[in-house]
C-alpha positions as CSV (number, residue, x, y, z in Angstrom):
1,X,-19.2,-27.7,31.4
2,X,-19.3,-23.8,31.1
3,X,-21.8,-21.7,29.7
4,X,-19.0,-20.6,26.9
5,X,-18.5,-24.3,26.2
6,X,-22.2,-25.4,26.5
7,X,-23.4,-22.6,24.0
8,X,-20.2,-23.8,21.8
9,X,-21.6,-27.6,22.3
10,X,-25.5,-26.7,20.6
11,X,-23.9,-24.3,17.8
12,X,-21.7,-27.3,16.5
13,X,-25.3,-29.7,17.3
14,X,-27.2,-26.9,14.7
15,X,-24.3,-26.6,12.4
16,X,-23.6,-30.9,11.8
17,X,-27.7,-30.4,10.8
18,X,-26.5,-27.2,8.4
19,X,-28.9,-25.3,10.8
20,X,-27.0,-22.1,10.3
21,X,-29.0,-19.0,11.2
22,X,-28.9,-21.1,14.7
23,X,-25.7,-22.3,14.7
24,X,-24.6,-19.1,14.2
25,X,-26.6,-17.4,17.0
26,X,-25.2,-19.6,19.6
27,X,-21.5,-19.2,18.2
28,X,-22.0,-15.2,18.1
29,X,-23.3,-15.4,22.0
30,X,-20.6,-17.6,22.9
31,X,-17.9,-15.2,21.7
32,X,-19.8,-12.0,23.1
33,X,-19.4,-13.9,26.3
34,X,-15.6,-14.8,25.8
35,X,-14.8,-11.0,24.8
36,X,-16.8,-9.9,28.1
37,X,-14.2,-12.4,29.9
38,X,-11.4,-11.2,27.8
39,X,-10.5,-14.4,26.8
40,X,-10.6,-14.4,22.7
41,X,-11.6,-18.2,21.0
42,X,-9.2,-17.1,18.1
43,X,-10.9,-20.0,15.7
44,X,-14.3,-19.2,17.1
45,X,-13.9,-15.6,14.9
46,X,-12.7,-18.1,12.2
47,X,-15.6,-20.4,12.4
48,X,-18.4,-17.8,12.7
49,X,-17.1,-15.8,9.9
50,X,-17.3,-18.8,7.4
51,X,-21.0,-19.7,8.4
52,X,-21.8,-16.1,7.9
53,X,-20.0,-16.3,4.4
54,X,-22.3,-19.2,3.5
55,X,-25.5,-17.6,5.2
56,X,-24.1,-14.4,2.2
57,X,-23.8,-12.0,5.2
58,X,-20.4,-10.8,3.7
59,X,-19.5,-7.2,5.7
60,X,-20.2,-8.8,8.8
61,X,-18.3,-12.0,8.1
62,X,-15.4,-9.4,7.0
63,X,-15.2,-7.8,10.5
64,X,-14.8,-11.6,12.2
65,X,-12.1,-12.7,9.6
66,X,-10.2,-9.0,10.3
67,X,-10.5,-9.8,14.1
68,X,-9.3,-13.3,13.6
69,X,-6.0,-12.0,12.0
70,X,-5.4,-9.4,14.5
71,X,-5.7,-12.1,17.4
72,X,-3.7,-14.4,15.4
73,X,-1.0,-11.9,14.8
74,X,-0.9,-10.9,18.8
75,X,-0.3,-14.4,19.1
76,X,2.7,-14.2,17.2
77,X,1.0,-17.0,14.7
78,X,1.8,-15.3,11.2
79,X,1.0,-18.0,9.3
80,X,-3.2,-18.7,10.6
81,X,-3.5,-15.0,9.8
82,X,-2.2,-15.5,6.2
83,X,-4.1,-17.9,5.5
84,X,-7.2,-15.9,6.7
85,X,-6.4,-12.8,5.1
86,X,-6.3,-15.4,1.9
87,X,-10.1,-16.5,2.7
88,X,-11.0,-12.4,3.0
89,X,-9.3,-12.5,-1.1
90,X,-11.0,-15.6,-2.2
91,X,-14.2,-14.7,-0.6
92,X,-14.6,-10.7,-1.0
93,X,-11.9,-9.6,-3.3
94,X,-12.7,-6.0,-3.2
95,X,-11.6,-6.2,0.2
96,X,-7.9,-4.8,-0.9
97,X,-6.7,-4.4,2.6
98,X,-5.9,-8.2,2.9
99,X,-2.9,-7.8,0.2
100,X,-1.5,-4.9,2.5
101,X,-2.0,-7.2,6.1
102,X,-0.5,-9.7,4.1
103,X,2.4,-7.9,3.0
104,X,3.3,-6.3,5.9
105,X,2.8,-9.8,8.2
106,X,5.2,-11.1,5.4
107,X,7.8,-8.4,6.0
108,X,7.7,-8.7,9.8
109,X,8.6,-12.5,8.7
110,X,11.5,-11.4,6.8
111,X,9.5,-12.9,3.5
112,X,10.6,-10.0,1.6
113,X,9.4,-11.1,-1.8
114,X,6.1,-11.9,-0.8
115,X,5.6,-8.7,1.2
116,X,6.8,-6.9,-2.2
117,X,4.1,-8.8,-4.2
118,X,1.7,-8.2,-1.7
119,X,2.0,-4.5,-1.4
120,X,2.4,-3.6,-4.8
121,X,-0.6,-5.8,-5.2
122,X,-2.5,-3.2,-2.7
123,X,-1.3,-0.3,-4.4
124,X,-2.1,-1.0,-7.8
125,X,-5.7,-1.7,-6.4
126,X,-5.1,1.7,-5.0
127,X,-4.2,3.4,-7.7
128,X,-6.9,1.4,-10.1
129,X,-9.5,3.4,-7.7
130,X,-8.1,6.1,-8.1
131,X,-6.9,6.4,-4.3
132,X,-3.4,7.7,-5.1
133,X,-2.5,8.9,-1.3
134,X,-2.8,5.1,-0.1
135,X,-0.8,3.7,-2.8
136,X,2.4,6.2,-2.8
137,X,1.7,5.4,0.9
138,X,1.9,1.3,0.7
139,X,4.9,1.6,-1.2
140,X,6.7,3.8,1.6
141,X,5.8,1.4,3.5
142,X,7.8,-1.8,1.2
143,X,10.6,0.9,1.4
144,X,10.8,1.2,4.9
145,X,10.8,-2.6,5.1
146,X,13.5,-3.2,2.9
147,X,16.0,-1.0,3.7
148,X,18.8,-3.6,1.9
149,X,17.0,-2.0,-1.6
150,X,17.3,1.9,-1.6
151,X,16.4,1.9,-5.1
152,X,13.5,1.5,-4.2
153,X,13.2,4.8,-2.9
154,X,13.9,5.7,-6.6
155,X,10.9,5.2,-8.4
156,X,8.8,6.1,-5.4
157,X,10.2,9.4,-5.5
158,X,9.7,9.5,-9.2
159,X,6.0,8.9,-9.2
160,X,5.4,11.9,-5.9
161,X,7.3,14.2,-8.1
162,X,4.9,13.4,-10.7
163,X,1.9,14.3,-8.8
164,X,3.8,18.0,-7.6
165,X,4.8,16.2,-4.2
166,X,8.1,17.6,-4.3
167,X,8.7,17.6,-0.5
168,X,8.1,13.9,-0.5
169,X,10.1,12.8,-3.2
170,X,12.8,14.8,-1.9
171,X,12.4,12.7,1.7
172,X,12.1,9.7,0.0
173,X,15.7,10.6,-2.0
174,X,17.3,11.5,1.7
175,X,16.4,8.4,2.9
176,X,17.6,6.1,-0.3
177,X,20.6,8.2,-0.4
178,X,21.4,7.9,3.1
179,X,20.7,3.7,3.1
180,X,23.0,3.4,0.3
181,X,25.7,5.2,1.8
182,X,25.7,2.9,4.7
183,X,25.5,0.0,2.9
184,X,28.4,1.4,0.9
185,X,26.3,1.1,-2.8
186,X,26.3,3.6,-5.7
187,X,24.5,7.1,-4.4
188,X,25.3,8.8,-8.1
189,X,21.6,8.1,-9.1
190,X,20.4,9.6,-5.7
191,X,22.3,12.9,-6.0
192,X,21.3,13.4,-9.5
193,X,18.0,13.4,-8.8
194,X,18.1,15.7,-5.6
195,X,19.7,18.3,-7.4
196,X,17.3,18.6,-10.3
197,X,14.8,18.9,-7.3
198,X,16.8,21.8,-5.9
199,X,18.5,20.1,-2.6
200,X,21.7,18.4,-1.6
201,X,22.4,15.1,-0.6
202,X,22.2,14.8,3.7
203,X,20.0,18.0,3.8
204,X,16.7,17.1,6.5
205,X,13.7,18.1,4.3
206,X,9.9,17.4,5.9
207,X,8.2,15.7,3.8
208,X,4.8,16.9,3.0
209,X,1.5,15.7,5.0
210,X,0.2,12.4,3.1
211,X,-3.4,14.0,3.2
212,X,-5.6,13.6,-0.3
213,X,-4.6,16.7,-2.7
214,X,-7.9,18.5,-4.3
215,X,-8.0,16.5,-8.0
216,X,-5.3,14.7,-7.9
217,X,-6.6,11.0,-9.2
218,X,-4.1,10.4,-12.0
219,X,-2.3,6.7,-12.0
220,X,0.6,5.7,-10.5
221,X,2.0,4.8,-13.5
222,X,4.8,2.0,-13.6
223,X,7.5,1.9,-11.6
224,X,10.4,-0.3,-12.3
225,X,13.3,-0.8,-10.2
226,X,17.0,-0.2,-11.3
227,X,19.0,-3.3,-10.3
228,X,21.1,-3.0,-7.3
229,X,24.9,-3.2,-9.1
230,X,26.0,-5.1,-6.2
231,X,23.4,-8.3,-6.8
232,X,23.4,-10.7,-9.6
233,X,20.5,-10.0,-12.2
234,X,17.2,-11.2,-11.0
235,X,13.9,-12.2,-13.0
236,X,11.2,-9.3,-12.6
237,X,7.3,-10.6,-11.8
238,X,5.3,-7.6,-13.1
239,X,2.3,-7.2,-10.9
240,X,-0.7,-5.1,-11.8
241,X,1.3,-2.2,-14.0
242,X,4.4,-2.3,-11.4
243,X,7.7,-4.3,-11.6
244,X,10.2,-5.0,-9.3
245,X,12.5,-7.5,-8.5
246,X,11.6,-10.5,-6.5
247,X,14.3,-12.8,-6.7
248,X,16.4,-13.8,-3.7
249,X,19.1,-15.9,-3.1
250,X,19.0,-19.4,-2.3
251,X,19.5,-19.1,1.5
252,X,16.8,-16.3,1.4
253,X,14.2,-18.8,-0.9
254,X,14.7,-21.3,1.6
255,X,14.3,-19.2,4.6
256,X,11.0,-18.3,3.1
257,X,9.7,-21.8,2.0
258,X,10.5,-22.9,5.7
259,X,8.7,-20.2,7.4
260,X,5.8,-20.5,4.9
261,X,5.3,-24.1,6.6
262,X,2.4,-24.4,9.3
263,X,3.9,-24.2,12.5
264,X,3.9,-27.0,14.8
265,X,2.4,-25.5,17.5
266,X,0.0,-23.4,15.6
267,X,-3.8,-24.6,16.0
268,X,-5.0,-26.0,12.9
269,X,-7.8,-23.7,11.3
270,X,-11.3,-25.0,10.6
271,X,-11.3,-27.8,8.3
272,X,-14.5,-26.4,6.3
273,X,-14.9,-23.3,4.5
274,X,-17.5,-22.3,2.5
275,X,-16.1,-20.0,-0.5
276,X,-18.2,-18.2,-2.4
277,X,-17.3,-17.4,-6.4
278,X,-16.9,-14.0,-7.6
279,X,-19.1,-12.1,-9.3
């Protein structure tokens, strides 16, 4: 038996007698000498982090679960990182990050509606602290995912001409006007809106730097999305002050319910987990 494995072997011996603090020693050792080897025990990041959520040591238990997801992620294992990144929400809910790993996990998966939950999720959490920057910036991100809905672009441009980012909205209209062209949908909305900001359609604007403007903590307001006239009319979900769209076809839906499944050859997680309630 290794040393890895033998310090592994006397954690789980202290943890079956809910010795923690020891458990948790040997377990913290036996990863320090896995990194050192660079050979990551994905569910040893897992495992650790949980004790430390029981033993109320919260930021350091965060840092184990955000390593977990990464590794999980590298290993192309989307599903073990959501469900991690759902432990970091149960467990420390102020930790807002986990809606934007989770939505942009969810759009590498092609899960668009869940991606779009996720990060409006974030950026209402965003906006509610008063961080406007990272929320106009999660939902450029959803836009960039979901290139198939340019209206999206719409309302984001909306809400940065709001806050006097006029060289953003403007970009953001380029890009929506352009993705609707190619996809050979209505542009009429796009144009509109580009001239009563001064450009014309197909013109290459910068957009401005995303950097924090001096005094500028107002909301994001809401934004709802215009139904694309090519799609039959699909039940809104409002989510924290936003609303947008998240049906999808039946082909889509099943595509996601499917992918949502564990995968067979994804390592189960640790069978315990020791939540603790919200203040």
């Amino acid at each position: 038996m290794s040393s890895t494995e033998a310090l592994k072997e006397q954690a789980r011996t202290h943890e079956q007698k809910e010795e923690w603090a020891k458990a948790l020693d040997l377990y913290s050792k036996a990863i320090a000498k896995l990194e050192q080897e660079e050979q990551p025990d994905i569910g040893l990041y897992n495992r650790v982090a949980d004790i430390q959520v029981r033993q109320g040591q919260i930021p350091q238990a965060v840092v184990n679960y955000e390593k977990a997801i990464d590794l999980y992620v590298e290993a192309e294992l989307p599903n073990n990182a959501i469900a991690v990144c759902k432990k970091i929400v149960r467990n420390m809910p102020q930790r807002h990050t986990a809606y934007l790993r989770m939505g942009q996990i969810r759009g590498k998966q092609g899960l668009l509606a869940d991606s779009r939950q996720n990060f409006l999720t974030y950026a209402e959490r965003m906006q509610a602290e008063g961080n406007i920057d990272e929320g106009l910036s999660a939902l450029t991100e959803l836009a960039d995912m979901s290139p198939e809905e340019p209206d999206i672009r719409l309302a984001i441009a909306a809400q940065m001409q709001g806050h006097g980012r006029t060289d953003d909205a403007v970009a953001q209209l380029q890009a929506g006007f352009q993705a609707a062209s190619a996809r050979g949908l209505p542009t009429a909305a796009f144009e509109q809106m580009l001239g009563q900001l001064g450009a014309r359609p197909g013109e290459v604007v910068p957009a401005a730097p995303a950097a924090a403007r001096d005094g500028d903590t107002g909301g994001l307001g809401d934004i709802v999305l215009a139904p694309t006239p090519v799609r039959e009319e699909k039940p809104e979900v409002e989510v924290g002050g936003f609303e947008i769209s998240l049906g999808a076809p039946a082909e889509e839906k099943k595509k996601e319910e499917k992918a949502r499944k564990p995968a067979e050859a994804e390592p189960a997680l640790p069978t315990f987990d020791f939540s603790v309630a919200a203040d």
